[in-house]
MARLUM-526637 format. One line per field, with one value per residue (C-alpha): residue number from 0; x, z, y. Coordinates in steps of 0.2 Angstrom, whole numbers. Example, Ala and Ser with C-alpha at 12.3 -4.5 7.8 and 13.67 -1.06 7.14 Angstrom:
BEGIN
seq: (0:1) $
X: (62:68) $
Z: (39:36) $
Y: (-22:-5) $
% end
This chain:
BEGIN
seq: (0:1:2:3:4:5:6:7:8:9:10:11:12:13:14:15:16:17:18:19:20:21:22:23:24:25:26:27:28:29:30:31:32:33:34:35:36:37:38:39:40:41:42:43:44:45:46:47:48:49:50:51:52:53:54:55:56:57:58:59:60:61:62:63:64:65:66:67:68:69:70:71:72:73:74:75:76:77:78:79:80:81:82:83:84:85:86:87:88:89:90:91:92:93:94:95:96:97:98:99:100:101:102:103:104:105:106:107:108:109:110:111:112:113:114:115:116:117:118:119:120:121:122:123:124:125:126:127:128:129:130:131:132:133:134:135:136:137:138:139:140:141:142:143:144:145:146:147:148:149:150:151:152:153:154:155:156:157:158:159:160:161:162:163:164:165:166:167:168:169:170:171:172:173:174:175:176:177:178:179:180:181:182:183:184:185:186:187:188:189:190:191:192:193:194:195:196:197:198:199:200:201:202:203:204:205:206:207:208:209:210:211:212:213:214:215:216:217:218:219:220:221:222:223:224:225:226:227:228:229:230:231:232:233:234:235:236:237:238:239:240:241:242:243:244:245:246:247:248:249:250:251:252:253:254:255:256:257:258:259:260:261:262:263:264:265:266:267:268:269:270:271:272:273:274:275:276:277:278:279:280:281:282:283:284:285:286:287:288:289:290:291:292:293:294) $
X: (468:468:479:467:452:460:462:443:438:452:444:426:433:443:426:417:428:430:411:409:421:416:397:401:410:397:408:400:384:394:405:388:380:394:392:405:400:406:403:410:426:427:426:438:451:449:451:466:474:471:474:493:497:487:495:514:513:505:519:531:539:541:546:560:566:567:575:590:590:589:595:581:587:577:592:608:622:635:639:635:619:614:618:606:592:594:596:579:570:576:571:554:549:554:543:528:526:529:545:547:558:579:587:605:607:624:627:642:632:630:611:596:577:561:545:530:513:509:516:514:523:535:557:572:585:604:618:631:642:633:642:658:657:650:653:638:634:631:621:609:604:603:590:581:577:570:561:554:547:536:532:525:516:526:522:504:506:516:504:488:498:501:484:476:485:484:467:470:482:470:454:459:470:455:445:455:458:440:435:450:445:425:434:441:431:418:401:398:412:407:393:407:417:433:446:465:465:455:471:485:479:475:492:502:492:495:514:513:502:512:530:517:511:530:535:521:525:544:540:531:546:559:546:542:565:565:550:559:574:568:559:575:582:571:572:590:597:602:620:620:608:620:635:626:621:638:646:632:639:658:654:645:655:670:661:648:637:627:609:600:582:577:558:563:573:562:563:581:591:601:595:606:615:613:598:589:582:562:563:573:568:578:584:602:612:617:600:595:610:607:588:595:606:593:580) $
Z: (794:777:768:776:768:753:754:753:741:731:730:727:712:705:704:697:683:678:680:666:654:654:653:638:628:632:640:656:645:632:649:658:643:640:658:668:684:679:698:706:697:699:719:720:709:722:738:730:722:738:751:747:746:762:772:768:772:791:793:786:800:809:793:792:808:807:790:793:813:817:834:838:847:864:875:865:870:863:856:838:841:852:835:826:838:841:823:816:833:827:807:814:822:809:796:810:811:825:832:821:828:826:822:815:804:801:784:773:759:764:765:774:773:780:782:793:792:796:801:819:818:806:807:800:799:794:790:796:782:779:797:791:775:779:789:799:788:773:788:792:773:773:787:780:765:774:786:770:764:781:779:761:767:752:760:760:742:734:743:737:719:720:726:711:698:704:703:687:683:689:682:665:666:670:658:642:646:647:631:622:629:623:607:605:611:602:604:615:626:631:646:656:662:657:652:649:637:649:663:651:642:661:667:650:653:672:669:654:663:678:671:663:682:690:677:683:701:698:688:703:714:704:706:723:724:719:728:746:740:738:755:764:756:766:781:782:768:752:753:767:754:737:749:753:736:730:742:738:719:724:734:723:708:717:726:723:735:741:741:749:751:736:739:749:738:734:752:751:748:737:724:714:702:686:682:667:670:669:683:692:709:709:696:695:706:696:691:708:711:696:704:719:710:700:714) $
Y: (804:814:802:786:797:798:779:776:791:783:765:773:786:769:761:772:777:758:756:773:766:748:756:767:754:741:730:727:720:710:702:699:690:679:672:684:690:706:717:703:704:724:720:706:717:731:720:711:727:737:723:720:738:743:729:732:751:742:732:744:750:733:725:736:735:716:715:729:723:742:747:763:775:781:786:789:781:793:809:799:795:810:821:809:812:831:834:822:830:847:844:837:850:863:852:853:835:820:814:798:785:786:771:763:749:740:740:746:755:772:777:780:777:782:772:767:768:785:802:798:782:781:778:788:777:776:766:763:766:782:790:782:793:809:824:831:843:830:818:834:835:817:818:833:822:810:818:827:809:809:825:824:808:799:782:784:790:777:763:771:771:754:750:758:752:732:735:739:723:711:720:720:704:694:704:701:683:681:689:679:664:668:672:658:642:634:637:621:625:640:636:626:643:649:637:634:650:659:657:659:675:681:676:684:702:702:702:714:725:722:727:744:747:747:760:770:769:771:786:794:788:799:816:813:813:829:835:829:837:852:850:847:863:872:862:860:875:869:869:855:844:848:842:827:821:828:815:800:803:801:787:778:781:772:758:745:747:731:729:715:723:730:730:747:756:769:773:778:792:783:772:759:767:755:750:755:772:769:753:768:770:787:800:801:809:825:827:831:840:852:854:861:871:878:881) $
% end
């Protein structure tokens, strides 16, 4: 209920601040006198900014369950997956939220994400090849960090991110174009709308402003790493999270490590491990490591 709050205080504070900005530079009055209608614009950025973000986080849950083909467990079959229930029903409860549903995915990659819309319906889910390649120990502070995502309401936070700073992208991206199209047309022209420079100028600064946005939001992914992390140290003790990220590193320094979903990286343990470091859904592995250490 405190993170949907925020939502809307989110959208009203992202309003208002455009409206003072584009008020003290005299924006909004040079925009409306060329013709734009300059409120309408403001709204249709937040509905389309917001919209996309607010709806994934929805469908989140269901999403992943269909993508990974996640077998949820409600009455464990064997002593494997009864470990994985206690264990995610014991961290819940420790971190004073919900029982999230326990699920496991085929997959070799060893890893395991958290997602769903909300704290009382969310999924902590693991692969395969993670059980293959860790002990119970290392699975426990695997677990801890995820159940630390829920906790924290990460998945709220990174749509509401993404929700701001699209409004953003297609607020300004409309804006420039328009002002370069005015710019640049002749007199005459300008009464028949925007034109073809209108669209491209608009279409150039919404990938540019885009690729500026991702960097933002991956930035915040990285902290928010080493904020569950340190979470799942307290769940879980620290030495079970160190062996677990101590094991990650081994075993992705001597396997590649598919990856057929990348949209849901940042809700892995595990991110890939060479990609250029500010599209980085993750900090590297001996980075967080050295946090632990150092906590």
């Amino acid at each position: 209920m405190i993170r949907m709050l925020l939502f809307v205080f989110a959208n009203m504070a992202i309003m208002a601040m455009i409206l003072i900005i584009t008020r003290i530079f005299g924006v909004d009055a040079y925009l409306t006198k060329q013709g734009m209608n300059y409120y309408a614009l403001l709204a249709f950025a937040m509905i389309v900014g917001f919209a996309g973000s607010f709806i994934s986080l929805l469908i989140s849950k269901i999403i992943a369950k269909m993508i990974y083909s996640i077998k949820v467990i409600t009455e464990p079959e064997n002593e494997e997956e009864r470990f994985l229930y206690n264990t995610v029903q014991k961290l819940a409860g420790a971190a004073s939220i919900p029982m999230p549903e326990v699920g496991i995915y085929d997959s070799p990659e060893a890893n395991a994400f958290a997602t769903g819309p909300t704290k009382r319906s969310s999924i902590v889910a693991v692969s395969s090849g993670l059980l293959r390649n860790m002990d119970k120990r290392q699975i426990e502070g695997v677990l801890a960090h995820e159940i630390s995502h829920v906790a924290n309401g990460d998945m709220v936070t990174m749509a509401l991110l993404q929700g701001v700073l699209n409004t953003f992208v297609v607020f300004l991206s409309r804006v420039i174009g328009y002002i370069a199209d005015m710019a640049l047309r002749k007199d005459d022209d300008r009464d028949e709308g925007p034109g073809f420079i209108y669209f491209i100028v608009s279409i150039l600064c919404e990938i540019v402003l885009s690729i500026i946005a991702s960097m933002i939001v991956m930035a915040y992914s990285r902290h928010r790493e080493f904020k569950a992390d340190a979470s799942a140290a307290m769940l879980s003790g620290k030495d079970k999270m160190i062996e677990a990220l101590e094991q990650l590193k081994v075993i992705v320094e001597n396997r590649v490590q598919p990856d057929n979903v990348p949209a849901l990286n940042s809700f892995k343990i595990s991110g890939p491990s060479r990609m250029i470091k500010l599209f980085s859904t993750h900090p590297p592995l001996q980075d967080r490591i050295d946090a632990l250490r150092n906590m």
